[in-house]
C-alpha positions in Angstrom: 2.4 4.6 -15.7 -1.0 4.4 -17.4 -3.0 1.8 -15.9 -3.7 -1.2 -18.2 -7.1 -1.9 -17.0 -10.2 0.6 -15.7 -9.5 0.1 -11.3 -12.2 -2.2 -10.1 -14.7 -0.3 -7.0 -14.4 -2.0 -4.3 -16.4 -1.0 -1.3 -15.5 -1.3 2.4 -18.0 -2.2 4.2 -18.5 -1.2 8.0 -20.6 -3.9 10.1 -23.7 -1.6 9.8 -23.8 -2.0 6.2 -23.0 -5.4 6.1 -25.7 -6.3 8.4 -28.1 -4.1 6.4 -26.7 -5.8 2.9 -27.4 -9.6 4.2 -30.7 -8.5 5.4 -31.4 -6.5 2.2 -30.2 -9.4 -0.2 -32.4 -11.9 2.0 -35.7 -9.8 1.3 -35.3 -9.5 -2.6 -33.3 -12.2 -3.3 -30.6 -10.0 -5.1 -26.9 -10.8 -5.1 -25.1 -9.1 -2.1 -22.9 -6.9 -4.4 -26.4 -5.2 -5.7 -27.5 -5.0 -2.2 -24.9 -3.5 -1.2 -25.2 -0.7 -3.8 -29.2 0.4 -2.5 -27.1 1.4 1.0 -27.2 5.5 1.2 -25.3 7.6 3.1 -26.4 9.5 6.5 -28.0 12.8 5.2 -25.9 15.6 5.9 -22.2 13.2 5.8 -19.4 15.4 3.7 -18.7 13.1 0.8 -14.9 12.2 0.2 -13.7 10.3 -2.6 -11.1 7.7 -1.5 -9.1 5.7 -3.7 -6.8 2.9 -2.5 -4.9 -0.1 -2.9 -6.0 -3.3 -1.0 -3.0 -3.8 0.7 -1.9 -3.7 4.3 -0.5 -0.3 4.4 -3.7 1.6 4.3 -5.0 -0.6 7.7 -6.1 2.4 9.3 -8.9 2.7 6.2 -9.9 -0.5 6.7 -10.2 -0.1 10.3 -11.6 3.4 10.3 -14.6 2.1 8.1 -15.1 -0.9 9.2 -15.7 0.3 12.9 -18.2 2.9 11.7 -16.1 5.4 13.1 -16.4 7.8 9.4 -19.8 7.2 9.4 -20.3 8.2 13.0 -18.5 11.4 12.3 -20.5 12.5 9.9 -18.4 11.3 6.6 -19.4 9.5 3.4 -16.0 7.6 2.2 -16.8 7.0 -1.3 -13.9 4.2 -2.2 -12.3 3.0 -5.1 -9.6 0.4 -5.5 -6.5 0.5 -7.8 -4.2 -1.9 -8.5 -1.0 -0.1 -8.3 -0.3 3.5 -6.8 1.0 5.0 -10.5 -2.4 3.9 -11.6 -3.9 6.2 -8.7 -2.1 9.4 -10.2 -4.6 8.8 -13.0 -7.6 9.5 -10.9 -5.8 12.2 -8.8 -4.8 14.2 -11.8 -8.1 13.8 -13.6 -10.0 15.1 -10.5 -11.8 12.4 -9.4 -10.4 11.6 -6.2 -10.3 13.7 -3.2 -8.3 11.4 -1.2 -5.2 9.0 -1.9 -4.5 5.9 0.8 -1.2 5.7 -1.7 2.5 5.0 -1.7 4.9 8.1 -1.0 7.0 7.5 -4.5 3.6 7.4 -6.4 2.8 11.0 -4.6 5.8 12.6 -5.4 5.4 11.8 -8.6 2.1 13.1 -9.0 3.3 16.4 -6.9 5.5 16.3 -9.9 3.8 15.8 -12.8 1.5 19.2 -11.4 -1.2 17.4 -9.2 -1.8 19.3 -5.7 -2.3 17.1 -3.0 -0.5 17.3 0.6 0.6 14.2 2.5 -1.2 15.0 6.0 -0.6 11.4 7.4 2.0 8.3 7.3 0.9 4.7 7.8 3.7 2.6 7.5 7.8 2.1 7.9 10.0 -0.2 6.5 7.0 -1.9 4.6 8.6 -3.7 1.6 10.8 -7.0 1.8 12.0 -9.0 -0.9 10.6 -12.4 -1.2 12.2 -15.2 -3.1 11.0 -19.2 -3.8 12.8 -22.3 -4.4 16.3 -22.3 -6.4 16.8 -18.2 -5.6 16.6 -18.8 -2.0 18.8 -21.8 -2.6 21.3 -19.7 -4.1 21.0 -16.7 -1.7 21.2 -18.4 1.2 24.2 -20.4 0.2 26.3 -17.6 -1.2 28.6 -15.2 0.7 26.5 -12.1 -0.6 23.1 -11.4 -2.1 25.0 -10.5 -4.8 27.0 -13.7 -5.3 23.5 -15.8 -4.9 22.1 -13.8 -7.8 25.4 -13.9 -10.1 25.3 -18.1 -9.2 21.4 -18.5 -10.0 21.7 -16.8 -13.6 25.1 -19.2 -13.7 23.2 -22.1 -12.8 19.5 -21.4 -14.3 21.2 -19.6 -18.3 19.1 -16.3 -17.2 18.4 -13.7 -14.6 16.7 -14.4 -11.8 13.3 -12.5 -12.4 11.8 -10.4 -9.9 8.3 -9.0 -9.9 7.5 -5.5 -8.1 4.5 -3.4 -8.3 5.3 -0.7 -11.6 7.8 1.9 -12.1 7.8 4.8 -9.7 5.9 2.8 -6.5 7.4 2.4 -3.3 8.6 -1.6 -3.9 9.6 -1.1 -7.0 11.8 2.1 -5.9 13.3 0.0 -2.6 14.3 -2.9 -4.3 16.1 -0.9 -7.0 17.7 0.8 -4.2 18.3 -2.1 -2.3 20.4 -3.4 -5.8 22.1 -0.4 -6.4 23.4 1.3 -3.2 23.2 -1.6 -0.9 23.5 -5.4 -2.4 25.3 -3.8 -5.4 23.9 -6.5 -8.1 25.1 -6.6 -11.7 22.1 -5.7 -13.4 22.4 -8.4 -15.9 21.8 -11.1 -12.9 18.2 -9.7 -12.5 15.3 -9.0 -14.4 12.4 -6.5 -12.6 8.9 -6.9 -13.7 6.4 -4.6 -12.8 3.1 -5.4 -12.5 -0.4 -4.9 -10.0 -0.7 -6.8 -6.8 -2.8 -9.4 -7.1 -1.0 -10.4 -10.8 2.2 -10.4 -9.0 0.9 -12.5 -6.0 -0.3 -15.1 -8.5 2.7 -14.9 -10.4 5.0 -15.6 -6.9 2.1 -18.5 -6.2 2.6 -20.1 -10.1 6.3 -19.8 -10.3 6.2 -17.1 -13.0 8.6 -15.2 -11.3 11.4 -16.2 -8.6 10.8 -13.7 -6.4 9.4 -10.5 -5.6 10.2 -7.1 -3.8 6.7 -6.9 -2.1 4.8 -6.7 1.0 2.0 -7.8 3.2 -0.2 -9.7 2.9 1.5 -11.0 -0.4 4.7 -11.9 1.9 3.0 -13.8 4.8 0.5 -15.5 2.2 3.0 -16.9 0.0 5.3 -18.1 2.9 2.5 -19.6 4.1 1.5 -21.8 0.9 4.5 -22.1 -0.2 7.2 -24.0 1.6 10.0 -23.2 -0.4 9.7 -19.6 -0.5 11.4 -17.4 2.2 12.6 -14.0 2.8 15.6 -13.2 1.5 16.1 -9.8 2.2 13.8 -7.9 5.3 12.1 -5.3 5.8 14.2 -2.1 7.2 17.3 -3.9 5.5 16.9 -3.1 1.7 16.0 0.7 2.4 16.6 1.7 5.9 13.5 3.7 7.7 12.3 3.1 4.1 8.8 5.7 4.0 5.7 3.9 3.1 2.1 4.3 2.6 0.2 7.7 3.5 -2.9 9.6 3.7 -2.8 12.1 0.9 -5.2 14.7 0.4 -6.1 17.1 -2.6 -4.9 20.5 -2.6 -9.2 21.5 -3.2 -10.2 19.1 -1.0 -8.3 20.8 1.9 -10.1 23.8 0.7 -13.4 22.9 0.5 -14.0 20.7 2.9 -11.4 21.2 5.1 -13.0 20.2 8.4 -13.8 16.7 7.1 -9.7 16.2 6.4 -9.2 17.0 9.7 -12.1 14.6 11.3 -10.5 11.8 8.6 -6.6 12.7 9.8 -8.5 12.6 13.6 -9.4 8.7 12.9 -6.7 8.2 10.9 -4.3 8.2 14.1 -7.2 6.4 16.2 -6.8 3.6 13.8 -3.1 3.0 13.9 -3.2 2.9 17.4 -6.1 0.3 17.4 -4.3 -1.6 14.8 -1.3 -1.8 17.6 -3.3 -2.5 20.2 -5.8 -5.1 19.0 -4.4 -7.1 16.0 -6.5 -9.6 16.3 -9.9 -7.4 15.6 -7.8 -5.2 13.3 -7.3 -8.7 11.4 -11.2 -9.4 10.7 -11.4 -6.1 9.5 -8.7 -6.3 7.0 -9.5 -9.5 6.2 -12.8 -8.3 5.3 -12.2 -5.5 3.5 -9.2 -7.4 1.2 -9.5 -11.0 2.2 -12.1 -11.8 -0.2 -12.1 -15.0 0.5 -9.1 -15.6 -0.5 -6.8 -14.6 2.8 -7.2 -16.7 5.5 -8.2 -14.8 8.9 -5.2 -16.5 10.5 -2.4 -15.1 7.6 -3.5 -11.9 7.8 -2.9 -11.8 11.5 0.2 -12.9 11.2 1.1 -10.2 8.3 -0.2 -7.3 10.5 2.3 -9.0 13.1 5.3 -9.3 10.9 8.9 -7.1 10.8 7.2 -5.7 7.3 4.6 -3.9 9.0 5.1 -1.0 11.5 2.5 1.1 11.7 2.8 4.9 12.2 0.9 7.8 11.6 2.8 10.9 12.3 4.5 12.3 8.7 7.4 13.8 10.3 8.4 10.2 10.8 9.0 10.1 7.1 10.1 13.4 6.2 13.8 12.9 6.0 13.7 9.5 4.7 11.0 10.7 1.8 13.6 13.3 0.7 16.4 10.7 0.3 13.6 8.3 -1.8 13.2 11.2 -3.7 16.8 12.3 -4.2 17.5 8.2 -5.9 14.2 8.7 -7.7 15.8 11.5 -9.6 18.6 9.3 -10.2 16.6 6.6 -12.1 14.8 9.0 -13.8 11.1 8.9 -12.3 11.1 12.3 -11.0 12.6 14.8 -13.5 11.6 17.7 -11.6 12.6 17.8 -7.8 9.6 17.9 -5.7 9.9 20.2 -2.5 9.0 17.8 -0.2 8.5 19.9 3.0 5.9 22.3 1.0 4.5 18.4 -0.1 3.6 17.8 3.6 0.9 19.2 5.8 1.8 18.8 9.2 -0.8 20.9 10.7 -3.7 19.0 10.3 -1.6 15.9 12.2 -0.6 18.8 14.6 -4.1 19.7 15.4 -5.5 16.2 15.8 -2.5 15.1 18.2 -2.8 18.4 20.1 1.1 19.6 19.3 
């Protein structure tokens, strides 16, 4: 799906820079976001252009950069921020990103569509829940079935419940339409999907614009959290079992140009996830800095990175078998017209190398 607005670049700063920045901003007097943009890169660092969504999935970016740990090993992560993994195919195909932090439908798609790139890493499992406020929780929760809830809100309310997800082809959207089909079985005239970016579907859970929506963190924590009617009404693992999530995907030229600075960035990739597992509370300034914006508290974001909807990973065979069922329903709805061969899609060996198997 085309995008329907140019992604905004959004840096992620490591503490270096930041200190640098204030100091820099201080001495001229110029806002921080111009400051930031006189920073250079360590001569010599292999540049990589990295585009991403700010959600948290792609953690192990946030924590990888924000540690200086690229910088230190000699790479220059050039980052760009999308609102919605279809959107990233965009840059991918055109050739203007080297690296993906992306969803595994979104990839496949690409793959699909003609774009090389090889998954070398997995982030996340059983990432996407489905979220619901006032009267559609009242109804789930006091029906026999999911399925009864939704039939007795459109009964109750003269319409479908609606439910926002991010677009066509992206990892939520794909669950939840799973989740309806093969495992809630809801009529589709008791629901309504609208597809949208992140931060539009947040506001439109936080406004009441839509009744629910099949999303996760920090979306799922923050709304909970703001909200007290809102709950979740279908978790994490349940609506697409071992459900594959966000990866590290890498260009098909990128691999051959510079391959040694994929496999330094697959080396920290798997350093991050397990600092993320072993200090949440760090990992949660970091994230909180690179997507808080001011508008996460420090506190919700700790408990997102603690919830049932985030288990972080990092080896891809952990996804392998699940990716190829995602794929084989993706082909049902119509997303993927031609079928992706989704072992030739992964790279194991740079994981292999980095993990010493």
């Amino acid at each position: 799906m085309p995008p329907t607005t140019p992604p905004k670049h959004r840096p992620i700063l490591t503490r270096r820079q930041i200190l640098a920045s204030a100091a820099g901003a201080a001495a001229l007097a110029l806002p921080p976001a111009v400051a930031l943009s006189l920073a250079r890169p360590a001569l010599g660092a292999t540049a990589l252009r990295v585009g991403y969504i700010p959600i948290i999935p792609m953690t192990q970016l946030y924590v990888l950069m924000g540690e200086g740990w690229a910088k230190d090993a000699g790479l220059d992560l050039r980052t760009t921020s999308f609102q919605s993994g279809p959107a990233m195919i965009q840059g991918l195909a055109s050739g203007t990103l080297d690296v993906a932090y992306v969803g595994i439908g979104p990839a496949m798609i690409a793959r699909s569509k003609g774009v090389k790139l090889k998954v070398v890493a997995a982030n996340v499992i059983d990432q996407v829940a489905l979220i619901g406020r006032g009267p559609l929780v009242k109804a789930i929760t006091g029906a026999a079935a999911p399925a009864v809830g939704f039939k007795a809100f459109r009964a109750a309310n003269g319409r479908p419940a609606k439910i926002g997800s991010l677009p066509s082809g992206s990892v939520p959207d794909t669950v939840l339409r799973y989740w309806m089909q093969e495992i809630a079985r809801i009529a589709p005239d008791d629901i309504e999907i609208v597809g949208m970016g992140e931060q539009p579907l947040q506001q439109a859970l936080l406004t009441g614009a839509v009744d629910g929506a099949s999303i996760l963190e920090p979306t799922l924590t923050l709304v909970q959290d703001r909200l007290p009617d809102a709950a979740i009404v279908a978790k994490a693992g349940t609506m697409f079992p071992r459900q594959p999530g966000a990866v590290l995907a890498v260009t098909e030229d990128a691999i051959a140009n510079n391959r040694a600075a994929v496999q330094e960035l697959v080396k920290l990739h798997i350093r991050a996830t397990a600092f993320a597992k072993s200090d949440p509370g760090r990992t949660a300034e970091l994230v909180t800095a690179a997507i808080g914006k001011g508008l996460v508290e420090q506190e919700v974001m700790l408990k997102a990175l603690t919830s049932d909807a985030t288990t972080f990973v990092d080896d891809p065979r952990a996804i392998l078998d699940s990716t190829k069922q995602m794929q084989a329903f993706q082909q049902t709805l119509g997303q993927i017209t031609d079928s992706v061969n989704v072992d030739g899609l992964f790279d194991l060996s740079f994981h292999d190398a980095a993990s010493g198997k």
